[in-house]
Every structure is written in C-alpha cells, then in structure tokens.
C-alpha positions as CSV (number, residue, x, y, z in Angstrom):
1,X,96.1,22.5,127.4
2,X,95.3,23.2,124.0
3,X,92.9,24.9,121.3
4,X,92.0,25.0,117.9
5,X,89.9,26.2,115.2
6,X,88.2,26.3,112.4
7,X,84.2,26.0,111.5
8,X,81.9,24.1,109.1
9,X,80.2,26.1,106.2
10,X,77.2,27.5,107.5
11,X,75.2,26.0,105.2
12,X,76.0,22.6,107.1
13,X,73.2,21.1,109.7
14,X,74.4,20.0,113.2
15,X,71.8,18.7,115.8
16,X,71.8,20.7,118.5
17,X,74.2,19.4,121.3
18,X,71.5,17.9,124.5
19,X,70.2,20.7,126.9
20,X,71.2,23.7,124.8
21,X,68.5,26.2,124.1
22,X,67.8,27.8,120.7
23,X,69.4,31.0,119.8
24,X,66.7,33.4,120.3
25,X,65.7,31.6,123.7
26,X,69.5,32.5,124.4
27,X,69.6,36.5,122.9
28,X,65.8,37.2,124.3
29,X,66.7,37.2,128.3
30,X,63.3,38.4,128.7
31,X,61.8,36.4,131.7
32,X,63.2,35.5,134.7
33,X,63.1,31.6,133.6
34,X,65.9,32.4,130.6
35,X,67.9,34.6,132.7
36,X,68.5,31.5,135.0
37,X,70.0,29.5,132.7
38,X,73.4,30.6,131.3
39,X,76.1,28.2,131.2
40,X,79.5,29.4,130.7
41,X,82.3,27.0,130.5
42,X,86.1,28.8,131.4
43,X,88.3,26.8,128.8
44,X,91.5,26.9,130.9
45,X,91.8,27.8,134.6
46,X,95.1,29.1,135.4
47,X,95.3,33.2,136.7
48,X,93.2,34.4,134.0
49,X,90.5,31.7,133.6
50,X,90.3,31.7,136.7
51,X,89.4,35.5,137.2
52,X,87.0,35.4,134.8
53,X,85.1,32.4,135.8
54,X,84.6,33.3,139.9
55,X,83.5,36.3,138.6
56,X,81.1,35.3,136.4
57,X,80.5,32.7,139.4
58,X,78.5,35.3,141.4
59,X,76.3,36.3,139.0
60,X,72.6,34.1,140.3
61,X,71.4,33.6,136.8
62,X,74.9,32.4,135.4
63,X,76.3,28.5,135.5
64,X,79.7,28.4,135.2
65,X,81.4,25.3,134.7
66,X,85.5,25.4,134.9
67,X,87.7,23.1,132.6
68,X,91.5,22.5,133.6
69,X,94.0,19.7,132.9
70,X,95.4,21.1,136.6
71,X,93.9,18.9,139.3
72,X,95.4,20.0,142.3
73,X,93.7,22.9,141.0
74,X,90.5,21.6,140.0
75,X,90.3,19.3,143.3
76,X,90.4,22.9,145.6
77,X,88.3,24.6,143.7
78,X,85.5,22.1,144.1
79,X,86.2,21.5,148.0
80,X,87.1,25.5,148.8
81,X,85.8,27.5,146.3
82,X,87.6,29.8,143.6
83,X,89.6,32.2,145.5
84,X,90.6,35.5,144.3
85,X,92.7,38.3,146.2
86,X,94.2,42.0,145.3
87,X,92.6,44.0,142.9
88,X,89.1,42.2,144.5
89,X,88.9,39.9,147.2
90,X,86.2,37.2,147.0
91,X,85.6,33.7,147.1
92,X,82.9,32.0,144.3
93,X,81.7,28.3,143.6
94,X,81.6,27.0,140.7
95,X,82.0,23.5,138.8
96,X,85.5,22.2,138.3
97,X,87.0,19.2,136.2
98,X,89.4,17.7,134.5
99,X,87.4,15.6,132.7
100,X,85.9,18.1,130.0
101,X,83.2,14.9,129.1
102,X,81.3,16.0,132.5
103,X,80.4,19.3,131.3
104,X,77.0,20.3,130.0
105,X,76.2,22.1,127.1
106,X,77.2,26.0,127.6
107,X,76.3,29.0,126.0
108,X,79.6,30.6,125.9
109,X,82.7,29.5,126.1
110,X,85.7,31.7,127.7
111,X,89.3,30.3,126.6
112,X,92.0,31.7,128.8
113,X,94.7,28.7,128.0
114,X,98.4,29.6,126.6
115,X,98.0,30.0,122.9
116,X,100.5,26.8,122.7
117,X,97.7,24.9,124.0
118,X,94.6,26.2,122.2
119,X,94.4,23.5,119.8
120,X,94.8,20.7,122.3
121,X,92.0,22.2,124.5
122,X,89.3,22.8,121.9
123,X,89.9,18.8,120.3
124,X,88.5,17.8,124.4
125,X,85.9,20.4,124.7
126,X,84.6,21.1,121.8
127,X,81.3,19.1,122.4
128,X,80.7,21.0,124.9
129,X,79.3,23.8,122.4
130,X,77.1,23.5,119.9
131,X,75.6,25.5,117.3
132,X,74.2,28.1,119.6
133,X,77.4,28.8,121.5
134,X,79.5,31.2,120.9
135,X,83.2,30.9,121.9
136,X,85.6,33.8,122.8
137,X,89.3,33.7,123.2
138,X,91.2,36.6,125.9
139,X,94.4,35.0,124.9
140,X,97.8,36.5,124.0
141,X,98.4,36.8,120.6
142,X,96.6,36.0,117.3
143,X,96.0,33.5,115.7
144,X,93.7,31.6,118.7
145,X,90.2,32.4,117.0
146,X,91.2,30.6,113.7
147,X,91.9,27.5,115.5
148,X,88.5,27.5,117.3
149,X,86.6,28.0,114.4
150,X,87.9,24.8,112.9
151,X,85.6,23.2,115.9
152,X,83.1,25.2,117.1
153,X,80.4,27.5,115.1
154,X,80.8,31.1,116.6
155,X,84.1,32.3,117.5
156,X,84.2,35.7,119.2
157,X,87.2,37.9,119.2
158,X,88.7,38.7,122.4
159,X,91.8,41.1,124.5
160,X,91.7,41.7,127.9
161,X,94.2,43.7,129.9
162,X,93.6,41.7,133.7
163,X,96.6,40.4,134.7
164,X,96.9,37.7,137.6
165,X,99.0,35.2,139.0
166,X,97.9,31.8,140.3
167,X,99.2,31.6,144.9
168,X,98.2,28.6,145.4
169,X,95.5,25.4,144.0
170,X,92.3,27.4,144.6
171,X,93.4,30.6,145.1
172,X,94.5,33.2,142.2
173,X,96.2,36.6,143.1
174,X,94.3,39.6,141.1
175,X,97.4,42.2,140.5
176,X,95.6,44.2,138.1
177,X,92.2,45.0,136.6
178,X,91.2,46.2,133.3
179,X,89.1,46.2,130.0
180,X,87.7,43.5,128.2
181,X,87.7,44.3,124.4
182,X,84.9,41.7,122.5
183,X,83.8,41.7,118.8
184,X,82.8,38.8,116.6
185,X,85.3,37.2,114.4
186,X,84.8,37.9,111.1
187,X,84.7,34.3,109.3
188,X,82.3,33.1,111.8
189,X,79.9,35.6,111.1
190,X,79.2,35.4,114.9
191,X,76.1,37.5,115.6
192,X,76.4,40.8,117.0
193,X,73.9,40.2,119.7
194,X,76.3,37.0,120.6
195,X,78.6,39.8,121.8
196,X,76.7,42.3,123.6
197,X,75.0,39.4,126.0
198,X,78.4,38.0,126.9
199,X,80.0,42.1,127.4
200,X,76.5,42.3,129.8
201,X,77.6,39.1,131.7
202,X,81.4,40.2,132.1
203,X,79.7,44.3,133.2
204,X,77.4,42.8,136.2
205,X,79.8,40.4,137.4
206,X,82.5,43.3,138.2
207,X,84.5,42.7,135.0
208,X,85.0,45.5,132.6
209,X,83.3,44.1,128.9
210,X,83.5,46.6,126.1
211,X,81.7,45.3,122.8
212,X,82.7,46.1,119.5
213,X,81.8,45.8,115.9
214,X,85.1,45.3,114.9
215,X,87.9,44.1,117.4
216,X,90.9,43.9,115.2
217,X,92.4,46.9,116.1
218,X,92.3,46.3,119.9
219,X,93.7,42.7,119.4
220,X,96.6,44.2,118.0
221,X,97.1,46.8,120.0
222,X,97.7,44.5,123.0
223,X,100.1,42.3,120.7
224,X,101.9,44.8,119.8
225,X,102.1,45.7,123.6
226,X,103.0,42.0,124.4
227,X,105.3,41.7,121.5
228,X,107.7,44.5,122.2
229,X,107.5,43.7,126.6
230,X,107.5,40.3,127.0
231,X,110.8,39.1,125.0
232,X,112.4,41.7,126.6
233,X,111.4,41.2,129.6
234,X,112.1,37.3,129.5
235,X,115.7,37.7,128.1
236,X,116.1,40.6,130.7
237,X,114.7,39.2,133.3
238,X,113.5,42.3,134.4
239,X,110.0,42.7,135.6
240,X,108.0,45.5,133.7
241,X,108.3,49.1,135.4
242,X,112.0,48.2,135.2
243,X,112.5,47.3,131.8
244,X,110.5,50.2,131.0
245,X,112.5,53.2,132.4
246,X,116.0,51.2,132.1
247,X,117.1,53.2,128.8
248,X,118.4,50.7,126.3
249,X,114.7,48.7,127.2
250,X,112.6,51.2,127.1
251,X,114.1,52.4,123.6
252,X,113.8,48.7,122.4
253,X,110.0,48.6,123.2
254,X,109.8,51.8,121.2
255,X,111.5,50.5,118.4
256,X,109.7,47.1,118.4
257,X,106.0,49.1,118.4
258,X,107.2,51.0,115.6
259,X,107.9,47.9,113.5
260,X,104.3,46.1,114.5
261,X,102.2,49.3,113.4
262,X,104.2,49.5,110.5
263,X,102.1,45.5,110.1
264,X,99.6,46.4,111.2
265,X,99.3,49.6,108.6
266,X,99.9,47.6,106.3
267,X,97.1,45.3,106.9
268,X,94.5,48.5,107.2
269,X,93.8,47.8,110.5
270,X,93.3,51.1,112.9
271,X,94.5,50.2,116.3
272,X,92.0,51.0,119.4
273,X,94.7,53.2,121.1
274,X,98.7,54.1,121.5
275,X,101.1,50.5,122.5
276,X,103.4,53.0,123.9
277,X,100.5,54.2,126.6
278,X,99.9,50.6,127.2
279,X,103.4,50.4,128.1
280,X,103.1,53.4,130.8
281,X,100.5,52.2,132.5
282,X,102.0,48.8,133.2
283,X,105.0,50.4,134.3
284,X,102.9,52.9,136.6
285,X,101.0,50.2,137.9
286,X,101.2,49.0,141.7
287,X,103.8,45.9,142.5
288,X,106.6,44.2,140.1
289,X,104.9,42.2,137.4
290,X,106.5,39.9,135.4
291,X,105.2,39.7,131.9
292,X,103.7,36.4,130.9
293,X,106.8,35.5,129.0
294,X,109.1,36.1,131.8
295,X,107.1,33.6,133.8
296,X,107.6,30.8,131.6
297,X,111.1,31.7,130.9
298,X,111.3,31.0,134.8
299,X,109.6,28.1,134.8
300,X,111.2,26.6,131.6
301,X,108.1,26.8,129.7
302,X,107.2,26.9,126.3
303,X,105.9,30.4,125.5
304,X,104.1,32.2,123.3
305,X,106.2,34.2,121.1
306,X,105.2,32.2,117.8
307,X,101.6,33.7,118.5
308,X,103.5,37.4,119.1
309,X,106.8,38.2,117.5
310,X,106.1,35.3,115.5
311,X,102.6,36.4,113.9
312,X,103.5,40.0,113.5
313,X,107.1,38.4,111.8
314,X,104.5,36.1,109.5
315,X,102.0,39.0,108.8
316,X,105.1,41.3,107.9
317,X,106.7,38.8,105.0
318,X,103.1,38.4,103.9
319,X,102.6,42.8,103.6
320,X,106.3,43.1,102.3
321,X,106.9,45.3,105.9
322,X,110.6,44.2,107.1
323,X,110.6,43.3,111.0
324,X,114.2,42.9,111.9
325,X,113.5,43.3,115.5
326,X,110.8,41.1,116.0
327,X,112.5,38.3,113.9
328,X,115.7,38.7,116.5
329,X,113.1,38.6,119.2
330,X,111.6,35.6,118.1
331,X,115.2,33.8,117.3
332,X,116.3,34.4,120.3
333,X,113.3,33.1,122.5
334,X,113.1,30.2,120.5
335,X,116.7,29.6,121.0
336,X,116.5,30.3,124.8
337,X,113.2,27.7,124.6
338,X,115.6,24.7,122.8
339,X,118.4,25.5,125.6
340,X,115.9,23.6,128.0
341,X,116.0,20.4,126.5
342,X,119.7,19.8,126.8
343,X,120.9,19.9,123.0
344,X,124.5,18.1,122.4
C-alpha cells in the first residue's frame, strides 16, 4: 500500500465529500447525537493499524472503518472480529475492505502503512476525506505528512511508540504499549482543536494520545531511535536487547544518535526526550523484538530506510552536517534490498 501528499491552497473551494458534517458540528461534541457519529478510517491494517483501529473499535460513539490491500486479512476481520493479544487482550468489530470505494466519508484518518507505500495508499483513499477531515500519519520516518497533504486538506503529525506483530489474518499480537505523540502539521495549518479530539479518542479507547502544539521534536526523536536500531539490527540480524548490550552495536547506535541530533540541531528543532533512553527501554522491554527493519530484511521486503537514514542523510547535505554513518547505513540496506532481485 501506498500514501502521498500534498494539499490545495486554502483559498481553494471543495464541496464537501457526501455524509460529512461541518467542522464545528465535528470540534463541538456537545450532545449525545454528535458524539455518535465519528468515523475513523485505519489507512493500512497490518500490526499497527490494526491496534489502533480495534481500539478505537470499542469506543460506542466511534465508527471505524478499516482499509487494507491484505484480504485474507480483511476477510477475518469481517467474519471474526479484530483480534488483539499481549499487552491487551480483546476482540473488536469493525468494518474491513479492500475496496477503499466502500468507505464513507470519515472524520479522521489514521495511516499506519510502510512509508514505501504512503503514496500509493492515499491516490485510493483519498476521497474518503474531505475538507473537514483531518489525516494523521504514526508512521516510521519523515517525510509521510508531505505526501498526504498533496491529497487531503489537514494532515496531522504523528509518532507512536506501540509496537506489534501481525499472528495470524484477524488476529495481531500486542508486544508493547506506549505514547502517541500528535500535533498539526505545520503547512496544513491543521486546527489545534483537530488534534486534541483525535488525542481524546485514542485516551478513552485505552491508547495513550499526547497532543502537542508542535510535534517535530518528538518525530525526530523516534527517527533518530529507528535510524540508529533498525539498520543495525537488520544487517545484524539481532533482535533489539541484543544488539543493544552486544558492545560494537550498542557503540554504533550511540554513534549514529550523535550524528541525527547533530541534523536535527541544525534544523532548530528541540527533540521531546534522549534517543539513547529510547534505546534502553526497548532493550528492557519483555520478549525479543525485532525492529521493523529486521522484519522486512526477513521477509525480503522493501524497507524503509530512505524515510530514516535516508531523510536524516538528505536533511544533513541540506544543513551542511556530515552523516558518514547514516550514509553507510543507508548504502548498505539498499544494497542488501537489490541482492533480492537476483542482479547478474
């Protein structure tokens, strides 16, 4: 799946997409009759979209609606229900398809696709929002929200720290919880308000939402994070607690941080807490996780280093900050990534 974005001048009328309400029918949720009538649409169902969406699932004055290209997937959800077991155990209906023309109109939009697939996604789903919606992106990387707002109106920026892995069509394993950092993207001017209703939904359906004025500096905090453990751990092959307290690993992460908040600096953004404690946690955390990358390494998937080693290698030519280690990070995943399609 896919996603992309970029928006149309404000200035610029669009009729309102059939069913949607107006936007301050939507920010009020005064009465009982508005609070009934959410519609969320997950943009991507695999462990993450998934965990998101059957939470949001229980919630009695939230419709969620549940768009994957998977479906096997798609197909148990619908006849089972959305199961999710470890760090909660539930089951939740909600309305899944692969077929993104059988969705209603939605009020938000959560897209929880690789970032290789953002701009694919968005071209099939973006009439699903119009221009009341607001769309936010709990993707790795950066880069995501600039290819939503080529397509829908209000982008919102997102990180989130859950991690999950998918056990079977219809049921998602939950290995970790953890915070959901939200702010409006700047170029949308996505209102505030926009923000705090979506943080509310995620806080009363068991997730943890954390608004914020300005979400720059926790976006790159995680990709920092993601930048220095997940090529390492995919050329490794070592899950994360291991790669972390393996000496020549661990120093690397260290050394790969230093060069991304050297970027990020540069750039005068003030990250929203320490890489290196994101690291330790991981690492203390219950089980053997794989990083993201890792798993597609496995699988002989693309991944999403252009959207982490990549960006901060982009952002550090553009702020004249040299990022030796990234670059070799993202030569060598990329050169791992052609070794699957058999070169002569």
């Amino acid at each position: 799946m896919s996603l992309h974005a970029g928006h149309l001048p404000h200035r610029q009328k669009r009729g309102r997409v059939p069913g949607q309400r107006p936007l301050e029918v939507l920010l009020r949720g005064g009465g009982a009759q508005d609070r009934m009538s959410v519609k969320v649409c997950i943009v991507g169902c695999g462990a993450i979209g998934s965990i998101f969406g059957a939470h949001l699932a229980r919630l009695e004055d939230v419709e969620v609606h549940g768009y994957d290209v998977n479906k096997e997937h798609v197909c148990a959800i619908n006849e089972r229900g959305l199961r999710i077991s470890g760090a909660a155990d539930f089951t939740a209906r909600l309305h899944a398809t692969a077929d993104a023309s059988q969705i209603p109109a939605c009020d938000f939009g959560i897209v929880a696709t690789k970032s290789t697939h953002t701009r694919t996604t968005i071209e099939q789903a973006k009439q699903i929002f119009g221009p009341t919606s607001a769309v936010c992106s709990v993707q790795n990387g950066i880069g995501n929200e600039e290819i939503l707002a080529q397509h829908v109106k209000y982008v919102i920026r997102g990180t989130t720290f859950p991690a999950g892995h998918v056990i079977e069509p219809g049921h998602v394993g939950f290995d970790i919880n953890g915070d959901t950092w939200i702010g409006p993207f700047e170029p949308t001017s996505t209102p505030y308000e926009f923000v705090e209703k979506l943080s509310d939904l995620l806080n009363r359906s068991g997730m943890r939402g954390i608004p914020l004025k300005d979400a720059r500096g926790a976006q790159w905090t995680k990709l920092i994070f993601n930048a220095s453990t997940n090529p390492v751990g995919a050329l490794t092959l070592l899950h994360h607690r291991a790669a972390t307290h393996f000496p020549p690993t661990g120093t690397l992460f260290n050394e790969l941080i230093a060069e991304g908040e050297a970027v990020a600096k540069a750039l005068g953004i003030e990250l929203h807490g320490d890489p290196r404690a994101l690291v330790e946690k991981g690492a203390n955390a219950p089980g053997k996780h794989n990083a993201s990358m890792l798993q597609d390494v496995l699988a002989k998937r693309q991944t999403e280093v252009d959207f982490m080693n990549g960006a901060i290698v982009e952002w550090g030519k553009k702020t004249g900050v040299p990022t030796p280690l990234n670059r070799a990070m993202w030569q060598l995943i990329k050169g791992l990534e052609h070794s699957w399609t058999d070169p002569a």
